[in-house]
C-alpha positions as CSV (number, residue, x, y, z in Angstrom):
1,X,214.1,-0.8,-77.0
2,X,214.4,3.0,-77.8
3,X,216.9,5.2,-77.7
4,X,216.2,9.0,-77.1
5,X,218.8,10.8,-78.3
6,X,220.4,14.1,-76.3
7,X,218.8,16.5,-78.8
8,X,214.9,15.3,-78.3
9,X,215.9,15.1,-74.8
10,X,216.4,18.7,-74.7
11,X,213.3,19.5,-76.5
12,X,210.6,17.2,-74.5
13,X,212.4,18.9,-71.6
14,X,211.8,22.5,-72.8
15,X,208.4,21.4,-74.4
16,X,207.7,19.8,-71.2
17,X,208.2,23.4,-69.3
18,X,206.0,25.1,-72.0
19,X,202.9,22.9,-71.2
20,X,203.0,23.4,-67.4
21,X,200.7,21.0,-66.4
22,X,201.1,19.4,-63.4
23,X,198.7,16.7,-64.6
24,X,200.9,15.3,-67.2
25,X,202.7,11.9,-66.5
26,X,204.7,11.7,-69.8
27,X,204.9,12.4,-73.8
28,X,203.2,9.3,-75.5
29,X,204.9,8.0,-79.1
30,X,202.3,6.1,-80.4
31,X,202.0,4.3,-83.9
32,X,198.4,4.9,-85.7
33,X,196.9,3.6,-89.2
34,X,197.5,6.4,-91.7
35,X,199.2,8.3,-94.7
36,X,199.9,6.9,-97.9
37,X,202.5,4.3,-96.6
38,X,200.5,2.6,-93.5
39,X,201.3,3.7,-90.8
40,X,201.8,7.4,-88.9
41,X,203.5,8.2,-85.2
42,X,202.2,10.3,-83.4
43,X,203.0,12.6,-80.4
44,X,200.9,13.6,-77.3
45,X,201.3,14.6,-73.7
46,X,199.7,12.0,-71.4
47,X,197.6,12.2,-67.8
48,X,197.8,8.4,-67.2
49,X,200.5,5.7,-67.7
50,X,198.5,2.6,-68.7
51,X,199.3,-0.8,-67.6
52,X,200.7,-2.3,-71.1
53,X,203.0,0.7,-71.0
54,X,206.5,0.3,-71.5
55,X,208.0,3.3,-69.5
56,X,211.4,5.5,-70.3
57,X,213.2,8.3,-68.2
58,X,214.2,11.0,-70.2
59,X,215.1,13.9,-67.5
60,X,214.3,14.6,-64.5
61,X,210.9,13.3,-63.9
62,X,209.7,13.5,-67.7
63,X,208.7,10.4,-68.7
64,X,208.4,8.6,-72.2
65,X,205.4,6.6,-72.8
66,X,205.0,3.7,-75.4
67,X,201.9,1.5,-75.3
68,X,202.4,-2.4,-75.9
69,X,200.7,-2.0,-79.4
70,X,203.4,0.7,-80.8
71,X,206.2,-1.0,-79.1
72,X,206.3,-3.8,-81.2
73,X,206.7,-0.7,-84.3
74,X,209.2,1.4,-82.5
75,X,211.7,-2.0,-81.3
76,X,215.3,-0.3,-82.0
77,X,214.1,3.5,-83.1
78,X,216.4,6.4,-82.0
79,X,214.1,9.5,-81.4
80,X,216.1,12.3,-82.7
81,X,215.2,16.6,-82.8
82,X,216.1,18.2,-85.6
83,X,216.6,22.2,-87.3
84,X,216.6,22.4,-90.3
85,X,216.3,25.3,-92.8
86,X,212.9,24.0,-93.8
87,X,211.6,23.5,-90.0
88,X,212.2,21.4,-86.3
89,X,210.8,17.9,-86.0
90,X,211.0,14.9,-84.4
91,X,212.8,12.7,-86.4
92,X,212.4,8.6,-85.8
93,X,215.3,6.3,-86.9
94,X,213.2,3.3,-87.1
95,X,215.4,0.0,-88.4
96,X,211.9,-1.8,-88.9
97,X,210.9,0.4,-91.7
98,X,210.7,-1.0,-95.7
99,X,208.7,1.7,-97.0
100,X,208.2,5.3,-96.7
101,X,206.1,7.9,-98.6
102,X,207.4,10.6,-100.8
103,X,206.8,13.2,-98.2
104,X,208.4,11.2,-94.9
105,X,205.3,11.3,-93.4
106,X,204.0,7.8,-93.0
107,X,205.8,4.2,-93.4
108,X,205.2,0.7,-93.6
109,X,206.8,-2.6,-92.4
């Protein structure tokens, strides 16, 4: 269902370090209402893995999370890190998109 490609492997892993919480279960991608174009994703370290969640290894134990409602959103995306003169980002290579805003912030299907 999603790919996670070497290099945002190798930043949830360092970003996972960084954190050091013992707490934390996994880095949620989510899909919220938002921006210009629909719809935002979204990023955030996670205590719990819910029920509904659909559940990938990345490394080690670091785990990605993806609830049932965002899944249906992120079917096919390759997560991707990227450098870049301008900054680092996640980048998502979503196949489900038809729209974007001007400033790559927010989509729509």
């Amino acid at each position: 269902m999603i790919t996670i490609d070497q290099t945002a492997i190798n930043k949830i892993a360092e970003l996972y370090v960084e954190e050091n919480d013992p707490e934390v279960k996994g880095l949620r991608i989510f899909v919220q209402g938002g921006g210009c174009s629909g719809f935002q994703y979204g990023f955030t370290w996670d205590n719990a893995i819910n029920e509904d969640d659909f559940v990938f290894d990345v490394k080690d134990d670091i785990k990605l999370l993806v609830d049932s409602m965002s899944s249906q959103y992120l079917q096919g995306t390759t997560v991707k890190y990227k450098k870049e003169l301008g900054g680092e980002q996640f980048v998502m290579e979503n196949p489900n998109v038809t729209t974007k805003c001007g400033c790559g912030s927010s989509f729509g299907v």
